[in-house]
N, C-alpha and C positions, 0 to 999 in steps of 0.2 A: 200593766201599762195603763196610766190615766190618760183619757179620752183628750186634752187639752196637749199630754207629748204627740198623739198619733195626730191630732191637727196641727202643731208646730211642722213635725213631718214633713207632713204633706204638704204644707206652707211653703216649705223651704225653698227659697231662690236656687234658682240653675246656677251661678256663680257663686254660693256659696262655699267657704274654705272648710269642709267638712272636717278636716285633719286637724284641724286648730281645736275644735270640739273635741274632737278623740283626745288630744294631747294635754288640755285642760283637765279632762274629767282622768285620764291614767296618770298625770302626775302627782294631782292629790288623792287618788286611791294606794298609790306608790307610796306616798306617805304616810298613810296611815297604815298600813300595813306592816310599815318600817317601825312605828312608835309600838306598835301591839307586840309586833317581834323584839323587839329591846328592851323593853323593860322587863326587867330581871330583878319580881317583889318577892320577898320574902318577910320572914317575922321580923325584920331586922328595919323596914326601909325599903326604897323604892331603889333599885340600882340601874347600869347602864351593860349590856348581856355584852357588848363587844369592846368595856373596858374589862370584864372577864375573862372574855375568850379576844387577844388582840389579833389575831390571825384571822379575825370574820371584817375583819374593820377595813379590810380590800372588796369588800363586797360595797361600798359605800361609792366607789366609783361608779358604779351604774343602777345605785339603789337612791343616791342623792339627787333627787331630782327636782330640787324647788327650783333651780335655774332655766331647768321648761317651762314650769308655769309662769316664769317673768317674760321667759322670753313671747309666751301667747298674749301674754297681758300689754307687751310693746306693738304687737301685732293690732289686737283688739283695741288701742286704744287711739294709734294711729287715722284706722278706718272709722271710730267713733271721730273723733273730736275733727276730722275731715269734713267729716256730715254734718257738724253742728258748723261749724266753721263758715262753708255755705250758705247756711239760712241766718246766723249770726255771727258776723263778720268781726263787730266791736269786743269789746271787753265782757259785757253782757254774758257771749257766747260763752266764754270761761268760766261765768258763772255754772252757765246751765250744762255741759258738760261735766262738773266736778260733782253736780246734784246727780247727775245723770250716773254716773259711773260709783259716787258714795251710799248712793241710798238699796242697793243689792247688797252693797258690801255691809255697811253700819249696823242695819238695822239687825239679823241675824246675829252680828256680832254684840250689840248693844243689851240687845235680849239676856245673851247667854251669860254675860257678864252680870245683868243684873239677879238671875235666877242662881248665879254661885257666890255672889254677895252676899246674898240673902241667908244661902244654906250654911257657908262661913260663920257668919255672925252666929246662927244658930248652936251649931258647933260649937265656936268657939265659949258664948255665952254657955252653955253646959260643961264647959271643961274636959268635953270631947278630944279634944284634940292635941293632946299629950302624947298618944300613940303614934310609933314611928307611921305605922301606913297614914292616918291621920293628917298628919301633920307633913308629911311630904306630898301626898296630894293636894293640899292647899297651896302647897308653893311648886307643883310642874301644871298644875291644872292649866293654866293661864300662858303655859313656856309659847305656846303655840302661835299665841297672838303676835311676836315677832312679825310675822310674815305679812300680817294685814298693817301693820305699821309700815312696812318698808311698801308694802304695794300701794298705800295711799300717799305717800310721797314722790312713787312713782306717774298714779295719776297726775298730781301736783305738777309736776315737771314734763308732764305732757308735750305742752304749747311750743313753749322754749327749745326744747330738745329736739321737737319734729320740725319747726322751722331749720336748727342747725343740719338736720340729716337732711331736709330739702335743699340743702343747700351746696351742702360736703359732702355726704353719701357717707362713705365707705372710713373719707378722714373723722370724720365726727363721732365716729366707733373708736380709731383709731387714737384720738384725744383720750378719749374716758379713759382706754387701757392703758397708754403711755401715764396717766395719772395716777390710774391705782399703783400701775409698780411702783411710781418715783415715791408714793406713799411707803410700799412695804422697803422702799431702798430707807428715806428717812427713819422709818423706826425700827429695822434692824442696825442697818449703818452707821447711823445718826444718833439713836437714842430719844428722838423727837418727843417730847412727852403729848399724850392725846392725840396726833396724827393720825394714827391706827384708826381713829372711828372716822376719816374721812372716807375710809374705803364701805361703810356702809351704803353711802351715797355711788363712789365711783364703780366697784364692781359691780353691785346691780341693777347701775341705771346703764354701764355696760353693755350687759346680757342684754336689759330693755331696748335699749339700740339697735338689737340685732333684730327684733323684731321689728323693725320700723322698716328696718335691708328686709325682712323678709314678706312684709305687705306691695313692697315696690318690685317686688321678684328681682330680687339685687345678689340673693344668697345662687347663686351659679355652681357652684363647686363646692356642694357640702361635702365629698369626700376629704377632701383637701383642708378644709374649717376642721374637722374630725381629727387629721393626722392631727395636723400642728395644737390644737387643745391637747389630743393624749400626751404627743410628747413632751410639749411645756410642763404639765404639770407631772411628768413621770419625772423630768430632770428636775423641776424644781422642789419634790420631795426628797427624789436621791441625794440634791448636792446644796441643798439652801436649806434653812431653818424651819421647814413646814412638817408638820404630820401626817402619816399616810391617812389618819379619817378624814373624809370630808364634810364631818359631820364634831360637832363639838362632843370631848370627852371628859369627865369627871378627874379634877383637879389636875388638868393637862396646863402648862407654862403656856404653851402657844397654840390657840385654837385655829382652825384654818375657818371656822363662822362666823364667830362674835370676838372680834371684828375680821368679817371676810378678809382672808391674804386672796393675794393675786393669783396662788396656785389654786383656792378655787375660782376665780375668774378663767383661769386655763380649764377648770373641769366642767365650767358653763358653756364654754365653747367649745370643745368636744363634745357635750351631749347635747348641743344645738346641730352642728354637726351631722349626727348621729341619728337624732330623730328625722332630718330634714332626709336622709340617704332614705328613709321608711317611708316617706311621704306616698310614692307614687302605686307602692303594693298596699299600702291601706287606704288610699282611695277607691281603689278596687274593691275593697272589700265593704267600705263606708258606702257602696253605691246600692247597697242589700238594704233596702226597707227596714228589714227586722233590725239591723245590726244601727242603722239609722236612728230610728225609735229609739233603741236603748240607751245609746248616745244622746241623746235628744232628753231623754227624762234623767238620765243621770246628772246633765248639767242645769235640771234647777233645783238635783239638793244634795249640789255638791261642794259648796260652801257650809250647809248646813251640819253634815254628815262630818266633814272635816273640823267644826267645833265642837261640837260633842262625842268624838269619836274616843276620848282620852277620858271621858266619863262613864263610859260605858264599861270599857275596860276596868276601871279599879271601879267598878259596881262587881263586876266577876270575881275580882280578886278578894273582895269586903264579902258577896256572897260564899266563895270557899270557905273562909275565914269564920264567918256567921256559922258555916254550918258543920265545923269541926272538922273540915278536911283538910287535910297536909297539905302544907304546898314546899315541897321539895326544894333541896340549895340549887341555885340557879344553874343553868350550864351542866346539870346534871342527868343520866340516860333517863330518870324519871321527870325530869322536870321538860326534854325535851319530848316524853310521851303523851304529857299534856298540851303541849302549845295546839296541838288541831282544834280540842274540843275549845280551848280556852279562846283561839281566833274566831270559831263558829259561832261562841256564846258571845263575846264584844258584836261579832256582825250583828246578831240578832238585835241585840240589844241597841246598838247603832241604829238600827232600822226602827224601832220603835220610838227612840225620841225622834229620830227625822217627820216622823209622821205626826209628831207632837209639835215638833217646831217650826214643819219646813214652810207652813204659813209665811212667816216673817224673813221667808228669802223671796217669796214670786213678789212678785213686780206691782207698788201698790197700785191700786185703782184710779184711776181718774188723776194720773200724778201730774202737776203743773208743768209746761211745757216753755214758760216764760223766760228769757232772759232774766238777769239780775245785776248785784254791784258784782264784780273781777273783784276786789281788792277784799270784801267780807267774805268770799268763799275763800281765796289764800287763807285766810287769817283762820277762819274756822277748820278746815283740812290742816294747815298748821298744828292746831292744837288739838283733834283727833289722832296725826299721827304718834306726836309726844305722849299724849296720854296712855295710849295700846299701846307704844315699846317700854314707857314706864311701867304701864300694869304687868307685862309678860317678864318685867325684870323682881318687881315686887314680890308678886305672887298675891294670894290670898289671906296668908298666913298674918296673925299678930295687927288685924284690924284694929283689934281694940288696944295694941300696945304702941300706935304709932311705930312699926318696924317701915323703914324706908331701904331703899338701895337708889346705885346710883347712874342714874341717865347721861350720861359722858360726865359732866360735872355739876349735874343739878339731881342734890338728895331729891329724891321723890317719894310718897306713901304709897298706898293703894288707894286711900279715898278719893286723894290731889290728883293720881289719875285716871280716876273715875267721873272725875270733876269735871279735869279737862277735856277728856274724850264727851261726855256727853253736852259740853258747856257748846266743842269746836261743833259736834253736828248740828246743833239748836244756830249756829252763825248762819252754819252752811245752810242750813234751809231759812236762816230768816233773807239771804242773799237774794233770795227768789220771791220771798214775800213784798220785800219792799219795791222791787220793782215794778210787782203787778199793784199795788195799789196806784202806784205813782201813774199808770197807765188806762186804770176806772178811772182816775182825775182827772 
């Protein structure tokens, strides 16, 4: 435990939302756990363990859980942009809130993209990367970054959406949902072409909603948020077009992710639900010093752990591989005799670049505290979020052969989003520069 989590600690406000930490930091250990357990490498290729075994793929209801961490992040960003809100009232304040809430996020993620860049080209320039493992880690490395896209648009829409729930409550949740179905009604019923990708937006700014209900102690009756999630989305796999994962599957027609159906918006509210029912016996237990602490240090490098956590992994798998050890057909009694040692060895190894990186998650020093322009932070988070869902769509793969894929309807490379994402953060902080100039003047 570093001396700086034991004084966060002891810091910690009396009205602090302890659970909110707890929920942050287990739903992306939940996740990676999930990815270490699923992949399913062999000589062949990097596979998917529960398009092999489809009978594990009901474990996904209660193993899918990035819809908690949206819904901590509606929570979190409510009581942020509250607080800025007060001391900068104007446009300004918009600015420095999206600095505020981008600059933990970006810069870990900026890093890490620039250090598999780098090893990409390497690779590739050598002719490396012809081998199935190879060559499919260059294109999952980056799958991940999905999620920092969709959460910087969430940031994004902050302002707008916490005015509408100050306003509507409970209809203003109520809107988002009524929108994503009439979306999955249009492109099942319909035929709508490109629709589908509206529901990136409406499901889980959604979820994010409900975190706004849950900062104003609005969420009264999680039991009852719980039934009604399970059983929507138990009849809407039963009797509607959806698939039992709730997690996207390898050459599946209809993913219930990319682009979220409504039936996971039903499984986001169920396991909002669900954690919210947990709240009061892990306060209890969050009130323990020690268990505090560890809480407390896991959440400043648990953004960092969560990008590198898929590199660690196929460093284990490249290290068997390296050193002439079998690695058994997947889903097999030898192959599931290895997963302990093979989880132990990604942790370990996770935890050594964390100590290598997690520098560029804490919180820079002496960071400007300034208002700026509203309208050049938009514009730069704009093109931060494009760039990360284009990069997590590209991949790494075929740098040098211009390989692009497609961002709803705009081809993208990997450089153009590389481009973008570092172009949108240099906006976002010049948001901030120009207005403190303007201010010495």
């Amino acid at each position: 435990m570093t001396a700086s989590a034991r004084e966060m600690a002891a810091a910690t406000p009396a009205g602090r939302d302890r659970y909110v930490d707890l929920l942050r930091v287990a739903s992306l250990a939940t996740v990676i756990a999930g990815h270490w357990l699923m992949a399913a490498v062999s000589g062949d290729g990097i596979g998917n363990l529960l398009a092999l075994v489809p009978p594990l793929q009901v474990l996904t209801w209660g193993l899918q859980v990035m819809p908690v961490f949206f819904f901590v992040g509606g929570f979190s960003h409510a009581l942020s942009y509250r607080s800025v809100r007060r001391g900068h009232p104007g446009p300004g304040g918009y600015a420095l809130f999206l600095r505020a809430r981008l600059r933990r996020l970006l810069r870990p993620t900026l890093v890490f993209v620039g250090v598999w860049t780098a090893a990409a080209l390497v690779v590739q320039l050598a002719g490396a990367d012809r081998g199935p493992l190879a060559g499919a880690a260059l294109r999952i490395v980056t799958q991940p970054l999905w999620f920092i896209g969709i959460y910087l648009a969430m940031v994004a829409f902050t302002p707008p959406l916490l005015r509408l729930h100050e306003r509507h409550g409970w209809a203003a949740f109520a809107a988002l949902l009524a929108a994503a179905g009439a979306v999955d009604v249009l492109r099942f019923a319909g035929g709508v072409p490109y629709v589908e990708f509206l529901n990136f937006a409406f499901v889980w700014l959604a979820v994010h909603q409900l975190g706004f209900l849950r900062a104003d102690g609005r969420i009264t009756r999680p039991g009852l948020l719980a039934a009604a999630g399970l059983t929507g989305a138990a009849l809407l796999v039963a009797y509607g077009p959806y698939p039992l994962s709730m997690v996207g599957m390898p050459g599946e027609k209809v993913s219930n992710m990319a682009p979220p159906t409504f039936a996971l918006l039903a499984h986001g509210v169920w396991l909002v639900g669900a954690v919210q029912l947990l709240a009061r016996p892990a306060g209890a237990l969050l009130a323990r010093p020690r268990v505090w602490r560890a809480v407390v240090a896991a959440n400043g490098i648990a953004m960092t752990a969560f990008l590198w956590h898929l590199t660690a992994m196929l460093a284990v798998y490249a290290a068997q591989l390296g050193l002439g050890l079998s690695l058994p057909a997947p889903a097999t009694a030898a192959w599931w005799a290895q997963v302990p040692l093979r989880v132990l060895a990604a942790a370990a190894l996770t935890g050594v670049l964390v100590a290598v990186f997690r520098r560029f998650e804490a919180p820079a020093a002496g960071a400007a505290a300034a208002p700026g322009s509203g309208p050049g932070a938009a514009l730069g988070v704009t093109c931060c979020l494009l760039g990360i869902l284009g990069l997590s769509m590209t991949g790494l793969g075929g740098l040098l052969e211009g390989h692009s894929a497609t961002l709803v309807a705009l081809p993208l490379t990997a450089p153009a989003a590389i481009g973008m994402a570092l172009g949108g953060w240099l906006l976002v902080e010049r948001s901030g520069s120009v207005r403190r100039v303007r201010l010495r003047g």
